[in-house]
C-alpha positions in Angstrom: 4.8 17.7 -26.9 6.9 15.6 -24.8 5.1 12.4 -23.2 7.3 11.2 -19.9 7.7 7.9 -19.2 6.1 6.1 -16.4 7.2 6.3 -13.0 9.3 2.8 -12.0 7.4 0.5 -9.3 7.7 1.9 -5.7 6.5 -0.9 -3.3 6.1 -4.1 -3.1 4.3 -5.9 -1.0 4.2 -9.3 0.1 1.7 -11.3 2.5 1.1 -14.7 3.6 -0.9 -16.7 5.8 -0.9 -20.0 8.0 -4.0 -20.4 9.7 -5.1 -17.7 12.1 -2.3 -16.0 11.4 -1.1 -13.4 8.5 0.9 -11.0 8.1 2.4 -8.6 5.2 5.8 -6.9 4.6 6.2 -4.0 2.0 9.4 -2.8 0.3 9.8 0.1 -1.2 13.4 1.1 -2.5 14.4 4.7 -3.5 18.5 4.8 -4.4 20.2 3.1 -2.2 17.4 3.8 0.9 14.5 0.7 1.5 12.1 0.8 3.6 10.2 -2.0 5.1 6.9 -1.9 6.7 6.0 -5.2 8.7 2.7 -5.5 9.6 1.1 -8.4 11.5 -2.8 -8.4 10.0 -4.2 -11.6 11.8 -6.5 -11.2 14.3 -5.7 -11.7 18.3 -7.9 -14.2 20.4 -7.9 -14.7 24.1 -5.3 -17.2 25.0 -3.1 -16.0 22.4 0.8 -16.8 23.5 3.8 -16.0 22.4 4.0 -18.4 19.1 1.2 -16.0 17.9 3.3 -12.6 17.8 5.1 -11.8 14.6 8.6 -11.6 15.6 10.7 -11.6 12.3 11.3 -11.1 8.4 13.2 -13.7 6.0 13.9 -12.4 2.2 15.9 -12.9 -0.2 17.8 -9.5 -2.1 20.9 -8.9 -4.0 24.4 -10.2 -2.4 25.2 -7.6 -0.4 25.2 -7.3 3.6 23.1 -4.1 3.9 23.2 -1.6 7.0 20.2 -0.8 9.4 19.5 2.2 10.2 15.9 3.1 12.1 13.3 1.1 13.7 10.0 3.0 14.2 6.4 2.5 15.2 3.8 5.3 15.2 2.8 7.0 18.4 0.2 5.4 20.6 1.2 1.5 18.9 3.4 0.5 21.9 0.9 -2.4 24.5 1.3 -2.9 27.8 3.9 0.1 28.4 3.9 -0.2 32.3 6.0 -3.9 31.7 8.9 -1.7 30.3 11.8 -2.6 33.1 14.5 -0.6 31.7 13.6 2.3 29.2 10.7 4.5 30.0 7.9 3.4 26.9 5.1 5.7 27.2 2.3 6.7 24.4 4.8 8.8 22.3 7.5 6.3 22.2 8.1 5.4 18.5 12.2 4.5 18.2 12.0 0.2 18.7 15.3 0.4 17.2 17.0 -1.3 20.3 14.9 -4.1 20.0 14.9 -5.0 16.7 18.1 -6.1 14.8 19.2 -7.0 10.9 21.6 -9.6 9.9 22.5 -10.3 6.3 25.4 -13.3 5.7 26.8 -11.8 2.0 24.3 -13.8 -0.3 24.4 -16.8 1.7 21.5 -19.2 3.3 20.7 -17.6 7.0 18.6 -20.2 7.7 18.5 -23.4 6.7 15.5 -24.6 8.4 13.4 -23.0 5.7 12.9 -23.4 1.7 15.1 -21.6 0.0 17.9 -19.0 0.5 17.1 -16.3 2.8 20.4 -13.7 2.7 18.7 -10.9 5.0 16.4 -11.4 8.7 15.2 -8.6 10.6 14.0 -10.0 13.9 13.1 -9.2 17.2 13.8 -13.0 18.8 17.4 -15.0 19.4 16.8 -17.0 16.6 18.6 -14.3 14.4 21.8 -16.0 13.5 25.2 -14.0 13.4 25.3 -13.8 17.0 23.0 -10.8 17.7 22.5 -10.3 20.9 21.2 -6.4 20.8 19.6 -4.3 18.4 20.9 -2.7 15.8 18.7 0.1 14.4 20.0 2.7 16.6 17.7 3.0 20.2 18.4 1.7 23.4 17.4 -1.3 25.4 13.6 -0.4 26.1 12.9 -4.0 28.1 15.2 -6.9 30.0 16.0 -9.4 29.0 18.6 -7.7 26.8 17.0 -7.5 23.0 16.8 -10.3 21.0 15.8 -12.3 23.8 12.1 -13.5 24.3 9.1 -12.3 22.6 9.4 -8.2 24.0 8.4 -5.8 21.1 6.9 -8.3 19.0 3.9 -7.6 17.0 0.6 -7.7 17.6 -2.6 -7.9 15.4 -4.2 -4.5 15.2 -7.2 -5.7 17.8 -5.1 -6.7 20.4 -5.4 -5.1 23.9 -3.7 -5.1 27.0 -4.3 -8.1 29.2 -5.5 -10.2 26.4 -2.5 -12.8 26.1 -1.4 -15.8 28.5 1.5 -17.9 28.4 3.5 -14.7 29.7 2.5 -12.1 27.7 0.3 -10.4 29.6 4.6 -9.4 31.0 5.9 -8.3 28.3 5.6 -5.1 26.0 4.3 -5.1 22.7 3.8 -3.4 19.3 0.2 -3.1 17.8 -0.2 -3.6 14.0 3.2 -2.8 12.4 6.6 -1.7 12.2 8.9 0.2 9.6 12.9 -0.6 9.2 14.6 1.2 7.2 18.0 0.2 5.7 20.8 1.0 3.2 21.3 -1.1 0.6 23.4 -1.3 -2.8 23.0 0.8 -5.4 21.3 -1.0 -8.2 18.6 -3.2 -6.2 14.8 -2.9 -7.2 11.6 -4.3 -5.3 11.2 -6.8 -8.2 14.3 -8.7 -7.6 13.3 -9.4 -3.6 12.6 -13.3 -3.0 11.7 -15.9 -0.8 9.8 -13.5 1.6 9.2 -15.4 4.9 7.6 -14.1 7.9 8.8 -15.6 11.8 6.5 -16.0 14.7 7.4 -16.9 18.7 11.0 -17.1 20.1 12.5 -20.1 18.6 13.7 -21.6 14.9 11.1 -24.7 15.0 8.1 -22.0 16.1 5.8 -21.1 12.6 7.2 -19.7 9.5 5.2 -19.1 6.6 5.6 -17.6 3.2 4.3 -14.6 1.9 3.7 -13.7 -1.9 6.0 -16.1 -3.9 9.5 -17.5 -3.6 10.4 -15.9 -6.9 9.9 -12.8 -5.5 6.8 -11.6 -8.0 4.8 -9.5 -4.7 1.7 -6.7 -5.5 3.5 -4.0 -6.8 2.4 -0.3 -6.5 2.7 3.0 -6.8 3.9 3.7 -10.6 2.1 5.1 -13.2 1.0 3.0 -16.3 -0.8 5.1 -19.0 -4.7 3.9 -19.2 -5.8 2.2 -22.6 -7.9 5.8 -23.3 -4.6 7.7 -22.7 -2.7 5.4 -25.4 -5.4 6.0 -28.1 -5.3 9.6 -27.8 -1.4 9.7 -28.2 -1.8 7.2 -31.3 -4.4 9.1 -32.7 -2.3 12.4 -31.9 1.0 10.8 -33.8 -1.3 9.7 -37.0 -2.9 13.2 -37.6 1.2 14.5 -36.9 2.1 12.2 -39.7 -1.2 13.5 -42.2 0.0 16.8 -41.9 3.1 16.5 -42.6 2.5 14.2 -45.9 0.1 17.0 -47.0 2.6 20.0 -46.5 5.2 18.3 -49.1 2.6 16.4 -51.6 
C-alpha cells in the first residue's frame, strides 16, 4: 500500500490587537496565486471615528514586487451605500478593487515608521507610499475623493451599523467585517516565510499600527493534514508484521 504524504500548510493566519481594537489577516498561497483575507474583528462603539477603521496591511514576503489583481467583499458587507458619490454601491456590490491598492518597493523598507522591514502594504488610505493615488485591484472609483484618499471603504468591525460613527463617518461608505485581495506572487513563496505582519488604522502614518502574530513570521497555520498518533502506530505496526513475514518465508 502506498501511504501519501501530508498536504503542505494552506493558510496562515495572523492577528493582533491594541486596545479595543483587533484585527486578523490570513494568507493562503497556492503556486504563484495568494490570497489575503483582512478582517477587522474588534468591536464598534458609538463615537467610533475614523482612527478606529482598519484601513491597511504591512508584511513582509520574499523580494519580489507582486501584482494585484482583485479586491472583493461578500454581498450585503458594503455600510452606508447611499454616501456612494460616484459609483452606484448597492447590496450586491462586491468589486472594492478601486479603492484598495498594493505597493511593494522590491525587498525594501516601505515604511520606516514601524519595526522592522515591511516590503508589501495593501491599503485603502494616502499613507501608501509609491505615489498611489487610485486603486489598483481592478474596479472603478466607487466614492470621491479619488481612492486612497480619506477613510472611504475602510473596515468596519462586524457589529457596526449605519449611523453609528462621528467624526465624519456617518459620510462615508464602509465595509463590514472583511476583505479578500488576491495577488500574484513569485513562484517559490510559502505562508511560512511571511513576516513582520502589521495591521494600519485611520488616514495618516502617525494614526495606530499594531502587530499581529510575530515579526518572524511564525502565524496559526492551517489546513494540512498531519497523520494522528493512532494513524502512526497502525502503519508501524503494519511495517513490523511486513518485516515477520518476510523473515519467516526465507528462514
Amino acid at each position: 500500500m502506498l501511504f501519501r504524504a501530508p498536504d503542505a500548510l494552506a493558510t496562515a493566519t495572523f492577528s493582533g490587537s491594541s486596545g479595543s481594537l483587533a484585527a486578523s489577516a490570513s494568507f493562503t498561497i497556492s503556486g504563484t496565486t495568494m490570497t489575503v483575507v483582512l478582517t477587522n474583528t474588534g468591536s464598534a462603539w458609538s463615537n467610533m471615528g475614523p482612527a478606529s477603521i482598519l484601513s491597511g496591511l504591512y508584511f513582509n514576503l520574499g523580494s519580489s514586487t507582486f501584482a494585484p489583481q482583485s479586491a472583493t467583499v461578500a454581498a450585503g458587507s458594503l455600510l452606508q451605500m447611499s454616501t456612494c458619490n460616484v459609483g452606484a454601491c448597492t447590496g450586491t456590490t462586491t468589486n472594492v478593487g478601486g479603492e484598495w491598492s498594493y505597493y511593494g518597493n522590491g525587498g525594501a523598507d516601505i515604511e520606516s515608521g514601524l519595526a522592522g522591514v515591511q516590503q508589501h502594504v495593501i491599503g485603502s488610505s494616502g499613507y501608501i507610499d509609491g505615489n498611489q493615488n487610485s486603486g489598483n485591484f481592478g474596479g472603478s472609483n466607487l466614492d470621491d475623493p479619488i481612492a486612497l484618499d480619506g477613510i472611504n471603504f475602510g473596515i468596519a468591525p462586524s457589529n457596526f451599523t449605519d449611523g453609528i460613527g462621528n467624526h465624519g463617518l456617518d459620510g462615508k461608505p464602509l465595509i463590514k467585517n472583511a476583505a479578500t485581495f488576491v495577488l500574484t506572487i513569485s513562484a517559490g513563496l510559502t505562508e511560512a516565510m511571511i513576516s513582520n505582519v502589521k495591521f494600519a488604522y485611520g488616514t495618516a502614518d502617525n494614526e495606530t499600527r499594531f502587530g499581529g502574530g510575530t515579526t518572524t513570521g511564525a502565524g496559526t497555520t492551517s489546513g494540512g493534514s498531519v497523520p494522528e498518533p493512532t494513524q502512526l502506530v497502525l502503519f508501524g505496526a503494519g511495517l513490523a508484521f511486513a518485516a515477520y513475514r518476510l523473515r519467516r518465508r526465507y528462514s
